[in-house]
C-alpha positions as CSV (number, residue, x, y, z in Angstrom):
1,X,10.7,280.7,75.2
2,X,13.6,280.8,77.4
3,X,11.5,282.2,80.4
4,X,9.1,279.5,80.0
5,X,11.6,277.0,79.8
6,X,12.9,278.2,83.6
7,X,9.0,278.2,84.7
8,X,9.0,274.1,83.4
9,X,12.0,273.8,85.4
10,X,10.5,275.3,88.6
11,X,6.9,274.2,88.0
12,X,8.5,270.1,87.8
13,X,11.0,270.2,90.8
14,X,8.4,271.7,93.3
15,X,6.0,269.0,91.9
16,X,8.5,266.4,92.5
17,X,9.3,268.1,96.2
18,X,6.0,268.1,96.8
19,X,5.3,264.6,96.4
20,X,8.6,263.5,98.0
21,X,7.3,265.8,100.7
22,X,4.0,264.4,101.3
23,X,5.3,260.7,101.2
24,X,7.7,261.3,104.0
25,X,5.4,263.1,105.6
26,X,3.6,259.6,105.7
27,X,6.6,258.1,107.9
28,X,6.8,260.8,110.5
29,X,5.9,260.0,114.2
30,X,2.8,261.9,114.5
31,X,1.1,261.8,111.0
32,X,-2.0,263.9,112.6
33,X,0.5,267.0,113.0
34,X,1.4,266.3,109.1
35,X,-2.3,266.0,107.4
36,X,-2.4,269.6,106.3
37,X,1.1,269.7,104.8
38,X,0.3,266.7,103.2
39,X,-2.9,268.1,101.9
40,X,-1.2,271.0,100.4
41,X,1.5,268.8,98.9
42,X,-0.8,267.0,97.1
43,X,-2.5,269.8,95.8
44,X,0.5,271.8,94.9
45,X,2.1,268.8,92.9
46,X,-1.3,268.5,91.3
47,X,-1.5,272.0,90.2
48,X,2.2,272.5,89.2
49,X,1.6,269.4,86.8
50,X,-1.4,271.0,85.5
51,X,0.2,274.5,84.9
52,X,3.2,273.1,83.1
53,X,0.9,271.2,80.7
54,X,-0.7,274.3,80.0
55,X,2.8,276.4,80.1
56,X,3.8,274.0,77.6
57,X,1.3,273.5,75.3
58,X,0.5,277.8,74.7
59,X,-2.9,278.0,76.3
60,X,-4.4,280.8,76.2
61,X,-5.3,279.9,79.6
62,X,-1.9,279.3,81.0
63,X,-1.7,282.8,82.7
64,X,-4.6,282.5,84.9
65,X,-3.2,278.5,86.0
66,X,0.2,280.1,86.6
67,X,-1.5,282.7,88.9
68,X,-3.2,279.9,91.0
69,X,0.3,277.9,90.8
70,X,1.4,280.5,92.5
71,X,-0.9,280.8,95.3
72,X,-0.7,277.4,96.0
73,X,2.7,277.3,96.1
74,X,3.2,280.5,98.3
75,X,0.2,278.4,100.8
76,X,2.7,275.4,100.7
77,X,5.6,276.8,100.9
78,X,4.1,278.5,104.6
79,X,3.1,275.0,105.6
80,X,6.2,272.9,105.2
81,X,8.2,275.8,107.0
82,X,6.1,275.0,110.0
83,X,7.9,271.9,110.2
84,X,11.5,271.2,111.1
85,X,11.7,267.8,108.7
86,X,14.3,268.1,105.8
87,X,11.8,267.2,103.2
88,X,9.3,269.8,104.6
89,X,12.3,272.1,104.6
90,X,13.4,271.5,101.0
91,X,9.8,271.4,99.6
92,X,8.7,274.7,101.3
93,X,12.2,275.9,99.4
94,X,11.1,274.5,96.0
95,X,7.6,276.1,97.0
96,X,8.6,279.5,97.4
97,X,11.1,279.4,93.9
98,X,8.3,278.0,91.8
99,X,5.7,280.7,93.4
100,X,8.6,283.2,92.2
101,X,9.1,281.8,89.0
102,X,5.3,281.5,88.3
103,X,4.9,285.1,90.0
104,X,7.7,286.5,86.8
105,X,5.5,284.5,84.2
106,X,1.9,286.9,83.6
107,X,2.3,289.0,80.4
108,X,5.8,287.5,79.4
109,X,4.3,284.4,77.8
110,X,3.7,284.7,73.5
């Protein structure tokens, strides 16, 4: 229970990263340069919600969200270090701990 508490933890801040991300992203000078962080933001956020619901809740289909958590994450976390923005910085940060943290989850949950 512990270990899925941490997962929680690491699932909600790169969701909240995420979507701080992608609405600064919003502000920058050249918004066209930004369009497939913000893509992937959106969809990380998404997913991280989604797999914490699951994470939460026991499914028996957690495991396999988890694993596409983490690919998503790992994809995000490679975008936002393309850019030299804070946010992007800090989200692609709070992308690659959650893609860790999701990465230590398969066959630990029960």
């Amino acid at each position: 229970m512990a270990h899925n508490k941490e997962l929680l933890q690491k699932l909600a801040e790169c969701a909240a990263a995420c979507e701080m991300c992608a609405d600064a992203c919003l502000d920058e000078q050249d918004i066209k340069m930004m369009v497939q962080c913000i893509r992937l933001d959106r969809d990380c956020a998404k997913i991280c919600y989604t797999a914490a619901s699951f994470v939460a809740s026991h499914s028996q289909h957690a495991e396999h969200l988890v694993r596409e958590c983490e690919e998503i994450c790992r994809a995000c976390a490679e975008e936002c270090a393309k850019h030299d923005a804070d946010h992007c910085q800090q989200c692609a940060q709070a992308c690659r701990e959650c893609a860790e943290a999701c990465g230590s989850f398969s066959g630990v949950q029960g």
